[in-house]
C-alpha positions as CSV (number, residue, x, y, z in Angstrom):
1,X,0.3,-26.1,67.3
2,X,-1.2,-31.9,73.5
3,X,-1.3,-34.9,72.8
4,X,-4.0,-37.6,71.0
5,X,-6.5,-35.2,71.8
6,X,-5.4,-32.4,69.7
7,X,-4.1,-34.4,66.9
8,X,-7.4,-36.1,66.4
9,X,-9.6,-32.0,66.8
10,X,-12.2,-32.4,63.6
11,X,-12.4,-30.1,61.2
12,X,-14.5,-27.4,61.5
13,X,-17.7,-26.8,59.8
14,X,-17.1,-23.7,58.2
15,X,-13.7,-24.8,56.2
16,X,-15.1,-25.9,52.4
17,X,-12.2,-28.7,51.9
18,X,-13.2,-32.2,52.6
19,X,-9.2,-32.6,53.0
20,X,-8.9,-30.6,55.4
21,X,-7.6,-33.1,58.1
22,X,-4.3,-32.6,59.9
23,X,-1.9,-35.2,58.4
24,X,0.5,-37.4,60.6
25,X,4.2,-37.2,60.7
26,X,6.8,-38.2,62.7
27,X,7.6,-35.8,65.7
28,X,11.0,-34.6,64.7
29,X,10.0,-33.2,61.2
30,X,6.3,-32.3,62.1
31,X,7.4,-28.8,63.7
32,X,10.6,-28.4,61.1
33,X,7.4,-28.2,58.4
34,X,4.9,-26.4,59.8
35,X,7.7,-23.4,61.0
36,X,8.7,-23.3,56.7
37,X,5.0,-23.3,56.5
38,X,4.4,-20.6,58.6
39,X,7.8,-18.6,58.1
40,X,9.3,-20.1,55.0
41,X,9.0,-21.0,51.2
42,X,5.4,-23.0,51.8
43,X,3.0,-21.2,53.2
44,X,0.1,-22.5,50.7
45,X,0.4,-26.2,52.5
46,X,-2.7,-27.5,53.3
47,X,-3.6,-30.5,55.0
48,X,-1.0,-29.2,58.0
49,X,0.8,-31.3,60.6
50,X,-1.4,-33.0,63.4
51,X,0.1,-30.3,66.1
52,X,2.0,-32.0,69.6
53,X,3.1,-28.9,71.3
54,X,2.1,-25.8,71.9
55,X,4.6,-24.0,69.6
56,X,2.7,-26.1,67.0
57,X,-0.2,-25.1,67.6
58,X,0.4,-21.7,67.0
59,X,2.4,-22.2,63.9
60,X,-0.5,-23.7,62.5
61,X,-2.5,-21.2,63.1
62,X,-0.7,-18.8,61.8
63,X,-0.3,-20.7,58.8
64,X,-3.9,-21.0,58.4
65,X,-5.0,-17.9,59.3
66,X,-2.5,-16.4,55.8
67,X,-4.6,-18.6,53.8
68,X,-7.8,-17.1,55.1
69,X,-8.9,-20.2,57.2
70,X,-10.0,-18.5,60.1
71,X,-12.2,-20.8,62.2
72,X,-9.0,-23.4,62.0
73,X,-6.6,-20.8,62.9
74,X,-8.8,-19.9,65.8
75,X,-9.5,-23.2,67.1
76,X,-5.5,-23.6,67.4
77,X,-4.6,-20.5,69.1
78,X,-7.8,-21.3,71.6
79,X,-6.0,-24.7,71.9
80,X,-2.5,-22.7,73.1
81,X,-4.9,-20.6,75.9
82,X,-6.4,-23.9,77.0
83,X,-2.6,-25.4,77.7
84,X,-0.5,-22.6,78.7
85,X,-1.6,-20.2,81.3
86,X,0.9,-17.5,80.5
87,X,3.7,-16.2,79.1
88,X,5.2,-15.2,75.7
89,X,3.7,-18.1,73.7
90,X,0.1,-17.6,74.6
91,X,1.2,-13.6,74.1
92,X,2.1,-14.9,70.6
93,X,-1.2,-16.3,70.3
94,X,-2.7,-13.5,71.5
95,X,-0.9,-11.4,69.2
96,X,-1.7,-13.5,66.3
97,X,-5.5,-13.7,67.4
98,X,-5.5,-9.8,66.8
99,X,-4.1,-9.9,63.5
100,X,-6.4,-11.9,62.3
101,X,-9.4,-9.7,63.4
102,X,-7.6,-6.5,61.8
103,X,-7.4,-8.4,58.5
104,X,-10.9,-8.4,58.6
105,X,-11.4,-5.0,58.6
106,X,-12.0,-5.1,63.1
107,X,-9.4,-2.8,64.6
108,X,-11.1,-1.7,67.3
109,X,-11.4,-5.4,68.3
110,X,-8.1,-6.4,68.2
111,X,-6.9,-3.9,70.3
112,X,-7.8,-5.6,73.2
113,X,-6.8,-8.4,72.1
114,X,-2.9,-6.8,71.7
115,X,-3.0,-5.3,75.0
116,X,-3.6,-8.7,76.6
117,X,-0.3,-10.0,74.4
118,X,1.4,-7.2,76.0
119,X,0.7,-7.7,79.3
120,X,1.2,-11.3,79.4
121,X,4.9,-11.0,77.2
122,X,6.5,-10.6,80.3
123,X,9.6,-8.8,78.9
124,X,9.6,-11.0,76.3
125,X,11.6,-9.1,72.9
126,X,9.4,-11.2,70.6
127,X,6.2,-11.6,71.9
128,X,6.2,-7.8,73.4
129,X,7.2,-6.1,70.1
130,X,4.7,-8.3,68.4
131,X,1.9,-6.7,70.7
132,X,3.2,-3.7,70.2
133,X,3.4,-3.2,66.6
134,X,0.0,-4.9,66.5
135,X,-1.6,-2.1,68.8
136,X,0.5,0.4,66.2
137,X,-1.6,-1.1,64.1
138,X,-4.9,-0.9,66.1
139,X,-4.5,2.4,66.8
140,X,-4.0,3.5,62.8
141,X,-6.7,1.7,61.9
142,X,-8.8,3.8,64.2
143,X,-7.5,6.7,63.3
144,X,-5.2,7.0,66.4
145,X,-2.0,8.1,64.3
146,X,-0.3,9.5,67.2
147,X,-1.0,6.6,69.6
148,X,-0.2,4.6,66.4
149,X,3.5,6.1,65.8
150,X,4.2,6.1,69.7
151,X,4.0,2.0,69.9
152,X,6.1,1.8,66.6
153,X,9.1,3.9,68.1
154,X,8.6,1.5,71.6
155,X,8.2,-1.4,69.8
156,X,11.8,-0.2,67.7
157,X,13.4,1.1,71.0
158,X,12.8,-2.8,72.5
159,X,14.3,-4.6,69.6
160,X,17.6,-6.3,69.9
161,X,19.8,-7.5,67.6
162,X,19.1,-11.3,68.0
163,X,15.2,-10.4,68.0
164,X,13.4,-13.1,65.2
165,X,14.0,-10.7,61.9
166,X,10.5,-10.8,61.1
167,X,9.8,-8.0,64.1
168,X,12.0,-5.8,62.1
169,X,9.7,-6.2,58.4
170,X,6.0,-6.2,60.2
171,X,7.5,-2.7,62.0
172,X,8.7,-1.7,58.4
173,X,5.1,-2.2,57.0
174,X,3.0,-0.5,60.1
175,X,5.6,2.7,59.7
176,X,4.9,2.8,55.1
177,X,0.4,2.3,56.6
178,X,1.0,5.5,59.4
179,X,2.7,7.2,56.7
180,X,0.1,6.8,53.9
181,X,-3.0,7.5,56.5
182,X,-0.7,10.5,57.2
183,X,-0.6,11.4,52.8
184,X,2.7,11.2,53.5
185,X,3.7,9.1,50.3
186,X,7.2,8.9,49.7
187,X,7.8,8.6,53.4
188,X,5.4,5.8,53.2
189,X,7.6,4.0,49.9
190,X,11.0,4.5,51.8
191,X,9.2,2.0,54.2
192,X,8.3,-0.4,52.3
193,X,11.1,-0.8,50.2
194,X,12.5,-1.4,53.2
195,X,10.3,-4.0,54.4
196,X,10.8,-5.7,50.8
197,X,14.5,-5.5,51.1
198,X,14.2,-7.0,54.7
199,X,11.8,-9.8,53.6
200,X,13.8,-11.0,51.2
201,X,16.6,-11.4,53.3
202,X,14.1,-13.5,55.5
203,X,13.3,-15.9,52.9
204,X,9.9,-16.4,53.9
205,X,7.1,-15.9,51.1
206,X,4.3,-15.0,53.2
207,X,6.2,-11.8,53.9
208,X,7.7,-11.2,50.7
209,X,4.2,-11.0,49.3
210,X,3.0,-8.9,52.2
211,X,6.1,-6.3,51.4
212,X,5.0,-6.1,48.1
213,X,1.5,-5.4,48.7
214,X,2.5,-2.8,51.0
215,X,4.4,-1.1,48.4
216,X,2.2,-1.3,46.0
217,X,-0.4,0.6,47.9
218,X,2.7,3.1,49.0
219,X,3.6,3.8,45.0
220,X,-0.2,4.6,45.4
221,X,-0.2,6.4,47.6
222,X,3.0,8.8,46.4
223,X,0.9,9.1,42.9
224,X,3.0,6.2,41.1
225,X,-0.3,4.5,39.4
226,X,1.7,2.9,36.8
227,X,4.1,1.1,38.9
228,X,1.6,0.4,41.4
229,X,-0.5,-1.7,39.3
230,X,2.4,-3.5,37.7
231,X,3.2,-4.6,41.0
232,X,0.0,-5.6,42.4
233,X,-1.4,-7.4,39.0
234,X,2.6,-9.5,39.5
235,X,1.7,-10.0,43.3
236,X,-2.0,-11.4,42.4
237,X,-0.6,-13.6,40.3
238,X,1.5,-14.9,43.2
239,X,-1.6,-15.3,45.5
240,X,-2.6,-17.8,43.5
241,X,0.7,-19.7,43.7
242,X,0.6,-19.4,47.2
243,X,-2.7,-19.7,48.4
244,X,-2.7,-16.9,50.3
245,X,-6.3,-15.7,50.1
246,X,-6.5,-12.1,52.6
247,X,-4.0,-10.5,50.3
248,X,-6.0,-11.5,47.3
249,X,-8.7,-10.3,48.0
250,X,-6.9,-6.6,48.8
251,X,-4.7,-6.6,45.8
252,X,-8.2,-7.3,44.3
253,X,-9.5,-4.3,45.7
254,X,-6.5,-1.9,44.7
255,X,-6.8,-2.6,41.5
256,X,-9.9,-1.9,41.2
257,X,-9.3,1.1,42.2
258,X,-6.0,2.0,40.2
259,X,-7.1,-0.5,37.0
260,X,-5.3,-3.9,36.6
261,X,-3.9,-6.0,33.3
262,X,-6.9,-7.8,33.7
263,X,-10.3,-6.8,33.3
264,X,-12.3,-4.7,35.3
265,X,-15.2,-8.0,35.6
266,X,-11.9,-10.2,36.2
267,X,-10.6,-8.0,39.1
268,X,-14.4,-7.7,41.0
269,X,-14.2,-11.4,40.4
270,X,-11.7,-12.4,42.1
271,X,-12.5,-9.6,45.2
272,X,-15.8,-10.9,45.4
273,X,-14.6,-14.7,45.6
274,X,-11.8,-14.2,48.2
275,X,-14.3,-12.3,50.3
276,X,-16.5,-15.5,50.0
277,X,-13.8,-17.8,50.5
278,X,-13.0,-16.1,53.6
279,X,-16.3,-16.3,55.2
280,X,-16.6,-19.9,54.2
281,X,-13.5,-20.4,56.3
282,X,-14.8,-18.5,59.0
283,X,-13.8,-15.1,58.3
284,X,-16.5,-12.7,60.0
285,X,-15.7,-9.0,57.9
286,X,-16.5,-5.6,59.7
287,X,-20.1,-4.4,59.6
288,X,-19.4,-0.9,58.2
């Protein structure tokens, strides 16, 4: 997330902080961080952990990639492709890859990029409902809601009970997005409160946030302005705190939409500034 070659990757060009370097640690607590940064109660930390394995190289990456630093986040999962040949890690990867490109607006993209996870999961419960949900995702962002619905009920029919409980909130949140492309709204709340409820079990703040931006656009959706925008002006506020720039910059663009606490200049602000953050870090949006 081998060896001195990896640890000692420069940083790229396009990321803005001169601190940006991978830190050292010792072995045995490097990969203990980095999956709490990834999955935990720290996924603002920045410098990350020099990676030593595979498996760290894709948590850093998907560390990264939640704060918006693309072109790190990309040059990690590259690193996994380059030392793995196969399997459910560089499916992960793959999988990951593809998230990155829909949160930038490129659906039609990623969904080759999830079919490749698929096919290389191997019967893998993690890595293959990962792909799947992710090409549930491709396929609503196209338009595809059919297509779209039919991977979530696979990807729920290959679950198990000792799957990672992350699978269970990111299908939660692709069932409340079919459901609001479909105007279905409280369909689409049922969801996420779910996926909230879920998340918190999880204890991870990355997806805690990510539940309650998904709700907040759900309450949107079902015609609940008011408790829409009291929930994405509190989740901003937590963007901040956690350095998690992508959902910034969409809360930023909801409330514009629905109006926000703050001003109407503060709100196009703060859009405008995560989109530019983003492409400093190597973010590359959609061309409409």
């Amino acid at each position: 997330m081998l060896g001195p070659l990896i640890a000692s990757r420069q940083m790229t060009a396009n990321d803005p902080d001169p601190d940006s370097r991978p830190i050292r640690s010792q072995p045995d607590t490097a990969l203990a961080v980095l999956r709490n940064a990834a999955f935990g109660d720290d996924p603002g930390r920045w410098p990350l952990h020099a990676a030593t394995t595979p498996e760290e190289l894709w948590l850093r990456a998907v560390v990264a990639g939640g704060q918006g630093r693309y072109s790190s986040a990309e040059a990690d999962l590259a690193g996994v492709r380059r030392l793995l040949h196969g399997g459910p890690l560089v499916s992960l990867a793959t999988s990951t890859g593809a998230s990155f490109l829909r949160q930038l607006g490129r659906h039609a993209e990623a969904r080759g990029w999830d079919g490749r996870a698929w096919a290389l999961a191997a019967g893998d419960v993690e890595a293959g409902v990962d792909a799947l949900i992710g090409l549930a995702a491709d396929a609503l962002g196209i338009g595809r809601f059919a297509a779209s619905a039919a991977a979530l009920r696979r990807a729920h029919d290959l679950l198990t009970d000792d799957a990672p409980p992350r699978l269970v909130v990111r299908l939660a949140w692709v069932s409340a997005e079919l459901a609001m492309a479909r105007g279905e709204g409280p369909t689409a709340v049922r969801h996420a409160e779910r996926a909230v409820e879920l998340a918190a079990a999880l204890r991870s703040s990355r997806h805690e946030l990510k539940s309650n931006v998904v709700l907040a656009a759900a309450l949107c959706s079902a015609g609940d302005i008011e408790s829409s925008r009291h929930l994405a002006d509190a989740a901003l506020q937590a963007t901040a705190r956690l350095g998690i720039v992508p959902l910034r910059w969409a809360l930023a663009c909801l409330l514009n939409d629905i109006g926000s606490a703050l001003s109407p200049g503060e709100v196009v602000t703060i859009r405008d500034e995560s989109a530019d953050i983003v492409r400093r870090r190597g973010g590359v949006w959609r061309v409409a």
